[in-house]
C-alpha positions as CSV (number, residue, x, y, z in Angstrom):
1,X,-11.3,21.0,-47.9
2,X,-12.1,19.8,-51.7
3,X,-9.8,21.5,-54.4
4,X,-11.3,22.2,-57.6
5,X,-11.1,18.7,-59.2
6,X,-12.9,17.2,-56.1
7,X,-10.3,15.4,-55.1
8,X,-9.1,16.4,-51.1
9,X,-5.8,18.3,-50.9
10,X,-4.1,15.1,-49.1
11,X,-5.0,12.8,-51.9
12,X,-4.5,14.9,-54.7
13,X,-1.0,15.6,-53.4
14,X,0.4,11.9,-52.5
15,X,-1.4,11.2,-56.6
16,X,1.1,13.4,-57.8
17,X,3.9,12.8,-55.8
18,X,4.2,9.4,-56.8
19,X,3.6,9.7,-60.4
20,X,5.9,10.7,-63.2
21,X,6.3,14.6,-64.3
22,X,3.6,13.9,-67.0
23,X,1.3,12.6,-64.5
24,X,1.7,15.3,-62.9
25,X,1.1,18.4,-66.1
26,X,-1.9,16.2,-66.6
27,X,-3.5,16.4,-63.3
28,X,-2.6,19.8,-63.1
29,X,-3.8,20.7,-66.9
30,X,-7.5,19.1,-65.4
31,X,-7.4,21.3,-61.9
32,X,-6.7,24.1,-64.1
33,X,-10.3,23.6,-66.5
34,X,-12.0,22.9,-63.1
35,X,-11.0,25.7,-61.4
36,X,-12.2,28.0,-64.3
37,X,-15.6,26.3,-64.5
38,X,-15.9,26.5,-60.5
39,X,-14.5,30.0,-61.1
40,X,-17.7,31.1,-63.2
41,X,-20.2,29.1,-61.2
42,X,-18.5,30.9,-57.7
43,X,-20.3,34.4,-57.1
44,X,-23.9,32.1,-57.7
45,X,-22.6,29.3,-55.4
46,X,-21.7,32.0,-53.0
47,X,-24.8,33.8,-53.1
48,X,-26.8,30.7,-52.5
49,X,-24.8,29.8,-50.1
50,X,-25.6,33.4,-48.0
51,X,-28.9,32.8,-49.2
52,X,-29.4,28.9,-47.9
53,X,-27.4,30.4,-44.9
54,X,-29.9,33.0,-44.0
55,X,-32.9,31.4,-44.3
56,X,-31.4,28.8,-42.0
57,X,-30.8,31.1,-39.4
58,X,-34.1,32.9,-39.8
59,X,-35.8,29.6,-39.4
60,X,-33.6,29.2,-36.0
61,X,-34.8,32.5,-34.9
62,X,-31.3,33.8,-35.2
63,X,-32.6,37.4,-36.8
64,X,-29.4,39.3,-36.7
65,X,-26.9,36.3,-38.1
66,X,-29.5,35.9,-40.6
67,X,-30.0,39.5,-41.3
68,X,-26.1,39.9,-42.1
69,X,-26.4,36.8,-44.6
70,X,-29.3,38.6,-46.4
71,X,-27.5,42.2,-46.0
72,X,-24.3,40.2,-47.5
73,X,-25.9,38.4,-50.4
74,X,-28.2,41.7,-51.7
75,X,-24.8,43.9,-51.6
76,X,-23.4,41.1,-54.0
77,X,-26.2,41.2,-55.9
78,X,-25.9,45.2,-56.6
79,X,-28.7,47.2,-57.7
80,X,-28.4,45.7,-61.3
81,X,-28.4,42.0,-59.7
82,X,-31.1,39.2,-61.3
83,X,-34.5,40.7,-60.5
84,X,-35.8,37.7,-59.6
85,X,-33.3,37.6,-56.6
86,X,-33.4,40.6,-55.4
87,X,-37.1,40.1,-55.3
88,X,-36.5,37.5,-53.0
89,X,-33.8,38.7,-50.7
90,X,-35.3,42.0,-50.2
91,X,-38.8,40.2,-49.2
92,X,-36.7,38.1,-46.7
93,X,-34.6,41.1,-45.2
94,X,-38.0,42.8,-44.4
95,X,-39.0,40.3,-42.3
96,X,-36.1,40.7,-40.5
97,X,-36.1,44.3,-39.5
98,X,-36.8,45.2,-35.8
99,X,-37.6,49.0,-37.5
100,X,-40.9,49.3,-39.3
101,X,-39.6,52.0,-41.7
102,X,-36.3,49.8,-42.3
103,X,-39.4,46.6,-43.0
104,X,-41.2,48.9,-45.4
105,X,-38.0,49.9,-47.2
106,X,-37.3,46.6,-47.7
107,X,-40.8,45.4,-48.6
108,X,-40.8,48.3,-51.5
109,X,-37.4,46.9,-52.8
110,X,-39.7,43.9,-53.0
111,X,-42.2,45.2,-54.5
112,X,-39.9,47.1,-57.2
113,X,-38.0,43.9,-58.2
114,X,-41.3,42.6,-59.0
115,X,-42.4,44.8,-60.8
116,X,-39.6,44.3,-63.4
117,X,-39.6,41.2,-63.3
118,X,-40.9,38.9,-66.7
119,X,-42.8,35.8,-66.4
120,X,-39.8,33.8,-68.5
121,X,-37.2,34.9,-65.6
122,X,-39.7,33.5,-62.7
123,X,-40.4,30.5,-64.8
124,X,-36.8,29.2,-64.6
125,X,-37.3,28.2,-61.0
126,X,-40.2,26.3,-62.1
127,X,-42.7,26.4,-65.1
128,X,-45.7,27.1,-63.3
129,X,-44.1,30.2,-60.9
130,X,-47.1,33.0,-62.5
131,X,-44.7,36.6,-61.1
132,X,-48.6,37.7,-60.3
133,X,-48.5,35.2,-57.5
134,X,-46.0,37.7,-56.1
135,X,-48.6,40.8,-55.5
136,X,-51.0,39.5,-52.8
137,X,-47.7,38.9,-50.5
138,X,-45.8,41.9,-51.7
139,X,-49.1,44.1,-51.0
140,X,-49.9,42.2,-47.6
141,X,-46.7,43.1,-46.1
142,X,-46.8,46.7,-47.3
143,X,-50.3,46.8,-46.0
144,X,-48.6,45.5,-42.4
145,X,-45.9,48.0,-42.6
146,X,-48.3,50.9,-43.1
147,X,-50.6,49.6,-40.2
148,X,-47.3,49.2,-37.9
149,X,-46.3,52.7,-38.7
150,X,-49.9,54.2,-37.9
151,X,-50.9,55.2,-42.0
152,X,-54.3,53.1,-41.9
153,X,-55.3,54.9,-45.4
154,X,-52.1,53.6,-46.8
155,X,-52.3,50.1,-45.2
156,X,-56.1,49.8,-46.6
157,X,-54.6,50.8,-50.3
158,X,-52.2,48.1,-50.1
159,X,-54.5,45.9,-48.7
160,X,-56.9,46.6,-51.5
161,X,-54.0,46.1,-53.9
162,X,-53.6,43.0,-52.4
163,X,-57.2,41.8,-52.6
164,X,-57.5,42.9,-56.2
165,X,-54.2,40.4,-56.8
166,X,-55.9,37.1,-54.7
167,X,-56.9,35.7,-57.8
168,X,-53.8,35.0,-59.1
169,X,-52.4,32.7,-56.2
170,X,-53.2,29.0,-56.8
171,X,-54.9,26.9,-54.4
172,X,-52.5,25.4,-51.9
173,X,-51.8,25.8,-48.4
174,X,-49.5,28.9,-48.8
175,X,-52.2,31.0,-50.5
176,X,-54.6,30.2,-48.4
177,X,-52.2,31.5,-45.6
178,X,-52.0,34.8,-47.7
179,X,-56.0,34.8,-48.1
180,X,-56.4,34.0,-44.0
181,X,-54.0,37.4,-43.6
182,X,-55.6,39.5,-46.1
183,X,-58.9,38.9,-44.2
184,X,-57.5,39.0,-40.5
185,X,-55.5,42.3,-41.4
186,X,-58.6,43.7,-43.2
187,X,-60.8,43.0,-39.7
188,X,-57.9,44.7,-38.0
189,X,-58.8,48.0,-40.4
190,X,-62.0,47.8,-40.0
């Protein structure tokens, strides 16, 4: 394992062994100002870390390990965590519910982040993320939750939510995915 400076703990050690006293204040003195700026940048390495974690997992089909990273990294995150994260993580622990009322909880959390989150805080993960983008997903997977639960009238108001939001997704492969679900879960209403 890597201490602070980079350097492995073998290394670092036989460095300092075999160098003077001075040597030795020195190396510690730089340890010391890495370890403080690791130190700040921990709790986000750690929550990425969960996060990256989770999504691995999901994508392995391992639900429950992944689950527990997502469960993990939204109770570090706290109610008052960066919206733009909780946004995220609580979209990705829907998905991973076996209980439709535990997926629509989630998929509100979702939905709530978004809904305070500012175009400037979206756009720091890249200059063209629009938070309206957001909606047709948010209000799809509400729309699914509904349906699973057997509330057709709420499922069609999401769905309509989500229709009315289509326009803001750009064309690519992903929101055409979204605009092939809106359509196939608005068949299934019919």
């Amino acid at each position: 394992m890597s201490d602070p400076s980079g350097m492995s703990a073998g290394s670092s050690e036989g460095a300092l062994t075999a160098g003077a006293p001075a040597a030795r204040a020195e190396a510690d003195a730089v340890a010391e100002e890495a370890a403080g700026a690791v130190a700040a940048e921990d709790s986000v390495l750690a929550r990425l870390a969960l996060g990256l974690e989770g999504v691995e997992a999901a994508q392995r089909g391992r639900t429950a390990l992944a689950r527990e990273s997502f469960e993990r990294l939204w109770a570090a995150l706290g109610e008052r965590g960066d919206v733009f994260h909780r946004c995220v993580v609580a979209h990705y622990l829907a998905d991973l519910q076996a209980d439709p009322r535990a997926e629509l909880e989630w998929d509100r959390r979702a939905l709530a982040a978004a809904d305070s989150l500012t175009v400037e805080r979206a756009q720091t993960y890249g200059a063209a993320l629009q938070v309206r983008a957001f909606y047709p997903s948010l209000h799809l997977n509400l729309a699914s939750d509904h349906l699973k639960l057997g509330e057709p009238d709420l499922a069609r108001e999401q769905l309509e939510c989500a229709v009315r939001s289509l326009d803001a997704l750009p064309e690519d492969v992903y929101s055409a995915g979204i605009r092939a679900a809106v359509d196939e879960l608005r068949q299934r209403l019919r």
